[in-house]
C-alpha positions in Angstrom: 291.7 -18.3 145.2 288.0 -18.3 146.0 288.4 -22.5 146.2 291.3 -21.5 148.5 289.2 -19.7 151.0 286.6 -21.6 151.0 288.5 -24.7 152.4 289.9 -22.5 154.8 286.7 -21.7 156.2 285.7 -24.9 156.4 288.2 -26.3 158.0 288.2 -23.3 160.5 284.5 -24.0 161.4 285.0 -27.9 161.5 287.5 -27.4 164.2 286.0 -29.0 167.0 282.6 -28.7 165.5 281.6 -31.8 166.1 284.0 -32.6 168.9 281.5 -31.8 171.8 279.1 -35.3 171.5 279.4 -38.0 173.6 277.9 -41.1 173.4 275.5 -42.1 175.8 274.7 -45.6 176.2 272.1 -45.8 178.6 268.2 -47.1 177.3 266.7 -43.7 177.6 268.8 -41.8 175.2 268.8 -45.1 172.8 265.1 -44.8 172.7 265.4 -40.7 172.1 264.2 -39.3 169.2 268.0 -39.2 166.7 267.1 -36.7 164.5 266.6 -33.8 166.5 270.3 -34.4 168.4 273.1 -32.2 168.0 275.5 -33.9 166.4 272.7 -34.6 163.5 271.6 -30.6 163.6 275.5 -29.4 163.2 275.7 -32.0 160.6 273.2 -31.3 158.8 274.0 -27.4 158.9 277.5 -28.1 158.1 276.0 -30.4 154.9 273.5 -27.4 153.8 276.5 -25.1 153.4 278.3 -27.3 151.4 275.2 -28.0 149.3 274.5 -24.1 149.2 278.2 -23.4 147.6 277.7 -26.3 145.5 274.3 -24.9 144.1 275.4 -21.7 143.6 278.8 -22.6 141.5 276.0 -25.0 139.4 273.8 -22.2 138.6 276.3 -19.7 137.6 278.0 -22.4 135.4 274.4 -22.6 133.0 274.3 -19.0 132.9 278.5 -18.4 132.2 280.2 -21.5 130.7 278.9 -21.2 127.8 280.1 -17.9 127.1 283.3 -18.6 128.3 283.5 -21.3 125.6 282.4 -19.0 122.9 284.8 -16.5 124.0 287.7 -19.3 123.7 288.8 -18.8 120.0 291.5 -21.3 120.0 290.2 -24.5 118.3 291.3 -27.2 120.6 289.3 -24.7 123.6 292.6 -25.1 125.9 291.9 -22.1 128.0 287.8 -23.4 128.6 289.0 -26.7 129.7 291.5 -25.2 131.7 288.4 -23.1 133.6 286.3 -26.7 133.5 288.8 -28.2 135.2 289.1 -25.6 137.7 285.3 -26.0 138.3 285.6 -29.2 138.4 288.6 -29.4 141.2 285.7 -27.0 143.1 283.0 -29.1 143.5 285.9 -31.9 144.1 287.4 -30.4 147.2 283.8 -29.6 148.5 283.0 -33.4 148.2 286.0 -34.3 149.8 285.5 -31.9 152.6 282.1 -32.9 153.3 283.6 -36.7 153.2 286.3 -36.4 155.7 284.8 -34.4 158.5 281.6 -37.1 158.4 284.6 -40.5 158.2 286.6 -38.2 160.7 284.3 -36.1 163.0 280.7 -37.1 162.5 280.7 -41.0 162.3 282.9 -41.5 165.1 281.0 -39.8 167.3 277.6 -40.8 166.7 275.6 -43.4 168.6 273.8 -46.1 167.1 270.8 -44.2 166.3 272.4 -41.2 165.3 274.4 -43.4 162.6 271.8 -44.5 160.6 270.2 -41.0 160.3 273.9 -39.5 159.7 274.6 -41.9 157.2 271.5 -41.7 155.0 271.9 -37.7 155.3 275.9 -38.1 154.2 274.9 -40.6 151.4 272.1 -38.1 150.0 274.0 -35.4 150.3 277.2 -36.8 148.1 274.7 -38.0 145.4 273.4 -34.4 145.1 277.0 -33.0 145.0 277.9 -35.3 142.1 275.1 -35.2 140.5 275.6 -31.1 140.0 279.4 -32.1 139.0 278.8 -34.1 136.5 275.8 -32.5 134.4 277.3 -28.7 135.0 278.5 -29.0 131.6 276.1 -30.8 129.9 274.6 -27.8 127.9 277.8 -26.5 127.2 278.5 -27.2 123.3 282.5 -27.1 123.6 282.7 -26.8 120.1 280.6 -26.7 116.6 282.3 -29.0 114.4 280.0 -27.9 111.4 280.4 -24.1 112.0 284.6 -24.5 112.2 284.2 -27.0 109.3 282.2 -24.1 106.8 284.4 -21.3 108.4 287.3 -23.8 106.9 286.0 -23.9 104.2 285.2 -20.3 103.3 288.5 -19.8 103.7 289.6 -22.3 101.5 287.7 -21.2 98.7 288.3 -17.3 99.4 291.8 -18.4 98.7 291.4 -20.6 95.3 289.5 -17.8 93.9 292.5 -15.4 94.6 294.9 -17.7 94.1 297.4 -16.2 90.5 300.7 -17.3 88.9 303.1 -14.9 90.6 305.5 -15.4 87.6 302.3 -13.9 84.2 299.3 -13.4 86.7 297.2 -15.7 85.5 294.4 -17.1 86.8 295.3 -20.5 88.6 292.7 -23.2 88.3 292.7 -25.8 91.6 290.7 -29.2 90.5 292.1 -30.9 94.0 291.5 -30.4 97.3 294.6 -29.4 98.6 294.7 -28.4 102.8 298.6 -28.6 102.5 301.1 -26.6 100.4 301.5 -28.1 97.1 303.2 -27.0 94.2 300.5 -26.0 90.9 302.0 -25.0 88.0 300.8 -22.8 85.7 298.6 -23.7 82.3 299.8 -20.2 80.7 303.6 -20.1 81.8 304.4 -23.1 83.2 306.0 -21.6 86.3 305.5 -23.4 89.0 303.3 -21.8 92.3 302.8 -22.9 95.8 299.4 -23.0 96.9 299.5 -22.6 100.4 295.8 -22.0 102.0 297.1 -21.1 105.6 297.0 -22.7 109.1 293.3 -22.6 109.0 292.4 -25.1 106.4 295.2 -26.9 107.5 293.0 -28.1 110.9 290.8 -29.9 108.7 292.9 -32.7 108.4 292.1 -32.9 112.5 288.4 -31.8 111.9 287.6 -34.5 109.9 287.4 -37.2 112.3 285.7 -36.0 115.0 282.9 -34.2 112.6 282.3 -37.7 110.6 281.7 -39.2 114.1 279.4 -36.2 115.3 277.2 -36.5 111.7 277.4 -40.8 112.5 276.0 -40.3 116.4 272.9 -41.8 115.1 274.6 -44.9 114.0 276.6 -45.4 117.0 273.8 -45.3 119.2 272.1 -47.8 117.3 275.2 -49.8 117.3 276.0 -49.2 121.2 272.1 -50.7 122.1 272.2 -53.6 120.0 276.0 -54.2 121.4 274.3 -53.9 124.8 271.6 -56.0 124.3 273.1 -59.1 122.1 276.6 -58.7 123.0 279.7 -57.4 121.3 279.4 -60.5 118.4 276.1 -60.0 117.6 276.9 -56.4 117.2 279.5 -56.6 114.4 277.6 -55.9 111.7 276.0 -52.7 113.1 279.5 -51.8 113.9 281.1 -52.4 110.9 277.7 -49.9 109.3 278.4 -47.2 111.5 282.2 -47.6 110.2 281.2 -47.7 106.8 279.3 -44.5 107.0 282.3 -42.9 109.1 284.6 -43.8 106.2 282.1 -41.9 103.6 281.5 -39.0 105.8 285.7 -38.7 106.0 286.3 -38.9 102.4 283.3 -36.3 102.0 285.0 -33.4 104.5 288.8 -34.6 103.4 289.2 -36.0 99.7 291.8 -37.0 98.7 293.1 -39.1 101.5 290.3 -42.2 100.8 293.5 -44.7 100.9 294.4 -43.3 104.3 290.8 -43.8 105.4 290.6 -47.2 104.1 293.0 -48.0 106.3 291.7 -46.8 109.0 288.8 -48.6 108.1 290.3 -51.9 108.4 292.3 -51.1 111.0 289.1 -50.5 113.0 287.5 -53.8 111.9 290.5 -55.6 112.9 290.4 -54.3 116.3 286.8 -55.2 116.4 287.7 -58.5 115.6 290.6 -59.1 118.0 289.6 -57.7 120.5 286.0 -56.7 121.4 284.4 -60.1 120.5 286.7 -61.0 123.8 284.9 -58.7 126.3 
């Protein structure tokens, strides 16, 4: 809503804003002093406004986004990337806003002299813009992997340690790491028990991946600068480390699945191989 309005605004004021200028070709006004003309001043106004509502939706976002990500409790943060994208689509339309009326109403309206001045101011002012857009979030920690991956495993082991034959009550030993339902059967009855530990151990197995690569950033960065530098062949074997340790760091946070991992393994060697040495 408040995006709403504020295009309306604009686009109220930009009526015929700029519509008054007239070039004037003779020498004396192409020898005048640009920057002080009216098409520059309303301009510029016009640009400091924008700016101003860019600024201030900047600074609230480090103050608020990253309590609207804590508040989001849902593990995949749907309804905080629904608000960044919302933020987002707010500092779009102001760029585009500021864009069109300077191609539509500024630019064709200027005089030689007036161009240069408008242009620079137009350029400067779009860097800013984007500049604010794309670091907003970059303080914002969306989510921490290590926290959800402890508060997983809390509950996994809350659960083992409760976990009884439902048929003679006794005590069920667990020497796996199961995160999906399995059948255990018991040492004292033989009855056979499903060990379920819920929904929320069950997001490991789409934890694991994304906290091996957060524990490996290290590595990758060393692997991204020497790839940089030397070029994707040099870089193979600092790739195929950083995949190495990826690999341990998966079987660590999800054992039991080190065949899957191995394939992934060489599935991301392959890849390597095929494709990236062809860049």
């Amino acid at each position: 809503m408040e995006s709403i309005l504020l295009t309306t605004i604009i686009q109220h004021k930009t009526m015929g804003f700029f519509s008054s200028n007239k070039r004037n070709e003779s020498g004396a006004e192409q020898t005048t002093q640009t920057t002080g003309t009216p098409l520059v001043q309303r301009y510029q106004s016009f640009l400091d406004k924008l700016n101003a509502r860019a600024k201030e939706m900047y600074d609230e976002l480090q103050t608020d986004a990253q309590r609207v990500a804590d508040a989001d409790t849902d593990p995949f943060k749907r309804s905080f990337l629904q608000f960044k994208a919302g933020m987002i689509a707010q500092f779009t339309a102001i760029v585009q806003k500021g864009s069109s009326v300077y191609q539509g109403e500024v630019a064709p309206k200027a005089s030689a002299g007036e161009f240069m001045i408008l242009s620079q101011m137009f350029n400067d002012w779009h860097l800013g813009v984007m500049n604010m857009m794309t670091t907003a979030f970059d303080q914002v920690i969306e989510r921490d992997l290590e926290k959800e991956y402890v508060g997983i495993m809390e509950e996994y082991e809350r659960y083992k340690h409760q976990f009884h034959c439902r048929q003679c009550g006794g005590k069920l030993e667990i020497q796996a790491f199961y995160f999906m339902a399995t059948y255990v059967s018991c040492s004292y009855c033989r009855t056979q028990n499903t060990f379920d530990p819920g929904t929320k151990v069950r997001r490991i197995e789409h934890l694991a991946r994304p906290l091996a690569e957060f524990r490996c950033h290290s590595l990758y960065q060393r692997y991204q600068e020497h790839r940089k530098q030397f070029g994707p062949k040099s870089a193979a074997d600092s790739y195929k480390e950083y995949v190495q340790a990826l690999i341990r760091e998966m079987d660590g946070i999800l054992p039991g699945l080190e065949t899957q991992h191995q394939n992934f393994y060489d599935r991301l060697l392959s890849e390597y191989n095929r494709f990236d040495y062809f860049e």
